[in-house]
Phi, psi and omega in degrees: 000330221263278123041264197284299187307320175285335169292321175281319146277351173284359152329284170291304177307283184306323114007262196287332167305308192284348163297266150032285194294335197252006151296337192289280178356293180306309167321298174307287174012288154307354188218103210216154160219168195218125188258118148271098221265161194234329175272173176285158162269108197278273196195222190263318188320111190263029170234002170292354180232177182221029180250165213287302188328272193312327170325308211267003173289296179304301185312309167340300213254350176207016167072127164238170173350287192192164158225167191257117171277129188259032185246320167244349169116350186222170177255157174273162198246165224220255165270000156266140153295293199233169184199144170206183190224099188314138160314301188297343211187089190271012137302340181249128175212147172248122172255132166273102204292125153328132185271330201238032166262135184248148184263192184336291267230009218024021174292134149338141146294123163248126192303321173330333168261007110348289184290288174302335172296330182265339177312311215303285197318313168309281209291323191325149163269351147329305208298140145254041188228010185276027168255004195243345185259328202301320201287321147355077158311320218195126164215130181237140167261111204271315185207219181267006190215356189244130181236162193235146158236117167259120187259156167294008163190157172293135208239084182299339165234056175317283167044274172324281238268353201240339207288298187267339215240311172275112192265117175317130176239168174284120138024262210298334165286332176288322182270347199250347112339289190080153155005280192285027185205290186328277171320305164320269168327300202234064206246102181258054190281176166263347172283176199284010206214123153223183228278130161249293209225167144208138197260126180293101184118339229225264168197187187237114181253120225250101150224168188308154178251130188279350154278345216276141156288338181248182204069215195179167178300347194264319178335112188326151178290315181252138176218114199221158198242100142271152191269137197223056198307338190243109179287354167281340149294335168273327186274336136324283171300332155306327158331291235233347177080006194271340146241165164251003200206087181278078191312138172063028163331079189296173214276334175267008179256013195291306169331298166340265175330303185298302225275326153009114204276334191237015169255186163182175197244131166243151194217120184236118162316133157301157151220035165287163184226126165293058239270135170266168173229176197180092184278088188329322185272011152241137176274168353297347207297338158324336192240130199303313182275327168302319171285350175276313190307337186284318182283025169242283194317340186247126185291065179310306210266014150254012182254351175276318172280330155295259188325295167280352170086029213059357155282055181182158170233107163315139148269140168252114198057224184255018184221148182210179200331148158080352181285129163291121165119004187296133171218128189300341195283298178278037165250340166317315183251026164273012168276077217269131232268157143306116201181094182288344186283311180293270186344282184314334167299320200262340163280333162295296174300353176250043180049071211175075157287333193251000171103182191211165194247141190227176150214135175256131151251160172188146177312119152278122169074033166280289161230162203313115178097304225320312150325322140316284178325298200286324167293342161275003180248353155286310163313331159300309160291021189254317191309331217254353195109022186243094169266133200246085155293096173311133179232120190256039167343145165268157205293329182292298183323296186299327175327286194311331177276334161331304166313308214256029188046024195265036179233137198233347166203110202226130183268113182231192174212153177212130211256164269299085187267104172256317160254137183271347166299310179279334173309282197296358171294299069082273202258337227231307196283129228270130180106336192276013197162123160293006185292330170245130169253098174234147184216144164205116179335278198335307185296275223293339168292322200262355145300303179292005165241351185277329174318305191263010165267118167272348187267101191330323196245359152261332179270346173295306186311312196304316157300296192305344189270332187273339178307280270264332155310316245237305212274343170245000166259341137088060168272335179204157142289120198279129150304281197207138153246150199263160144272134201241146190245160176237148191256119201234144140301155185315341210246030199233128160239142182206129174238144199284119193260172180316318169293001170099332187261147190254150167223142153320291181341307186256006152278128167248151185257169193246000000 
């Protein structure tokens, strides 16, 4: 009897033991968040797409360089410790790696994965990131943790293009593996969070790496990025608890979100710069007064006030406060002011008495409005002689012909502009992207002397000298940068950073 009653309580112990373990489970489980996300999910490749999500997906997941902390202004280091720039030589800078970073998989970090990551980023067919490689004579691993970069002219924001952007992948996975198995099969990063799945189209699933040096305890276990093109899908699940984290919230859905019994509005400035573009290699867009007329004709500060709600800041000329080179005083006259009398005079004089027929595209649910925006700036231009047939694309469709310059007049955004060099080179600059074929000497020199000024207050002027090109040749209308709201749960804290990448890191669970 005796026996049987210890056999029944060791019964009952193990019982509430295994309850226990498996309430602990449930908990760890929980405490997960889901980015209701606005871009697309490409694939496993973390170099096939170049918009600001997936950087920040990929840094996650396989660690980058360094990044830009916007609480101080500069960047921080990451799988780099330190960076530097020979005195002797502003072509040459070495960075140094952290010795006690491990990947998923427990392998060393190496300057060799480096090396092999910018070859990658070049060669891949795959690759859409090979203007962040393009500055790049030459990277050598000077020793197992030190790596040299030599750019082909001197590039003062190399930074920009190597810092946030390139997510290390392994060497060593890469050779034994091959292209088609290595990302997919074997995706061994070095960043906190590693890759379990991705559904193409769809999302990215995420957990913690138990290994990992960064981050902290508070940070989700799990962490996924679904895609949620349409924000009234996202503020429902959110709503609904079904995400924790909503990207881009527009201004009229904001009450909403505050009202939430379990929600709330986290708020960040953007530095994204909001753009109409006008692609020189399609007519009319070739001719210079019609692209002026356009950039007359549109009522920014009554589509900032209406529509956005005061939630955005006109650009004066393509950069505005905390952007490197920005100077307020010679942004007074990048201001190209609304005056539908002038626009219409400049589509007449710009050979079109009878007006001219155009098609304008823009993204649905990309950005804040976007849609909304482009349909109230067709009529504006229908006032001046600009007839605008809209086309709504879903954002990878419109993204892929963008890439591939197959677009000839569009409402865009181009997205962590901190330094303005390599962004506005980037869309502006003649030969670097086929998203715009727009070209000008002129422009394209004083971008080759801004590349090359490390002295701050010389190179402010020098931007301001290639805007103030951009601002009478008109290849695009600088819009806006938005404020942008994140729809966040209560029990969820984040602050949002300006560039658009989310890191695992600054989420914390309550």
């Amino acid at each position: 009897m005796r026996a049987l009653l210890s056999f029944k309580s060791l019964a009952t112990v193990l019982t509430m033991v295994a309850a226990v373990t498996l309430t602990a489970t449930s908990a760890k489980a929980q405490k997960k968040v889901v980015i209701g996300a606005t871009g697309n999910i490409y694939g496993w490749n973390p170099y096939q797409d170049s918009a600001a999500q997936m950087y920040g997906i990929w840094c996650n997941v396989y660690g980058c360089l360094c990044r830009y902390d916007f609480k101080t202004a500069d960047y921080s280091p990451m799988l780099a410790k330190s960076w530097s720039v020979n005195p002797k030589d502003p072509n040459e800078w070495t960075f140094k790696l952290r010795k006690d970073v491990k990947s998923h998989s427990g392998a060393e970090l190496t300057a060799a994965d480096v090396v092999h990551t910018i070859k990658r980023i070049k060669t891949d067919k795959q690759s859409s990131q090979k203007q962040n490689v393009r500055p790049l004579k030459s990277a050598t691993a000077l020793d197992k943790h030190t790596v040299r970069m030599i750019t082909k002219k001197p590039t003062a924001h190399l930074l920009q293009h190597v810092c946030d952007i390139y997510a290390i992948t392994r060497k060593a996975v890469f050779d034994k593996h091959g292209p088609r198995k290595a990302d997919r099969k074997y995706p061994d990063g070095f960043g906190p969070y590693k890759l379990d799945r991705v559904v193409i189209g769809e999302q990215v699933i995420t957990k913690r790496a138990k290994n990992s040096v960064f981050g902290n305890k508070d940070n989700p276990d799990i962490l996924i990025w679904r895609k949620m093109a349409e924000v009234e899908q996202r503020v429902t699940a959110l709503l609904n608890g079904e995400i924790q984290i909503a990207q881009f919230i527009p201004p009229h859905l904001m009450k909403r979100v505050a009202a939430g019994k379990n929600t709330k509005l986290s708020y960040t400035d953007s530095v994204e710069i909001m753009m109409l573009l006008m692609n020189p290699a399609f007519k009319p867009w070739n001719n210079k007064k019609l692209r002026q007329a356009v950039a007359h004709a549109i009522d920014r500060d009554t589509i900032i006030k209406t529509i956005l709600q005061g939630m955005a800041q006109k650009l004066k000329g393509s950069i505005g406060p905390g952007q490197i080179g920005y100077d307020a005083e010679r942004s007074k006259a990048f201001d190209l002011k609304y005056d539908p009398v002038k626009a219409a005079r400049l589509v007449k004089e710009a050979g079109y008495p009878n007006g001219v027929d155009v098609e304008m595209s823009t993204p649905v649910g990309r950005y804040v409005n976007d849609k909304i925006i482009s349909q109230a700036i067709v009529p504006m231009l229908a006032k001046v002689g600009i007839r605008a047939k809209l086309l709504t694309p879903e954002w990878s469709t419109q993204w892929a012909n963008v890439r591939k310059g197959k677009r000839s007049f569009f409402y865009q955004g181009r997205g962590s502009v901190i330094d303005p060099g390599p962004a506005l080179a980037q869309y502006f600059k003649t030969g670097v992207s086929p998203r715009i074929k727009y070209s000008n000497p002129k422009y394209d020199a004083l971008f080759d002397e801004v590349a090359k000024e490390f002295n701050p207050e010389k190179r402010q002027k020098l931007i301001n000298d290639a805007i103030a090109v951009l601002v009478e040749d008109v290849p695009a209308v600088f819009m806006w940068r938005h404020k942008l709201a994140y729809g966040v749960a209560n029990n969820v804290s984040i602050s949002p950073p300006a560039n658009g990448r989310i890191y695992g890191e600054n989420i914390r669970i309550k």
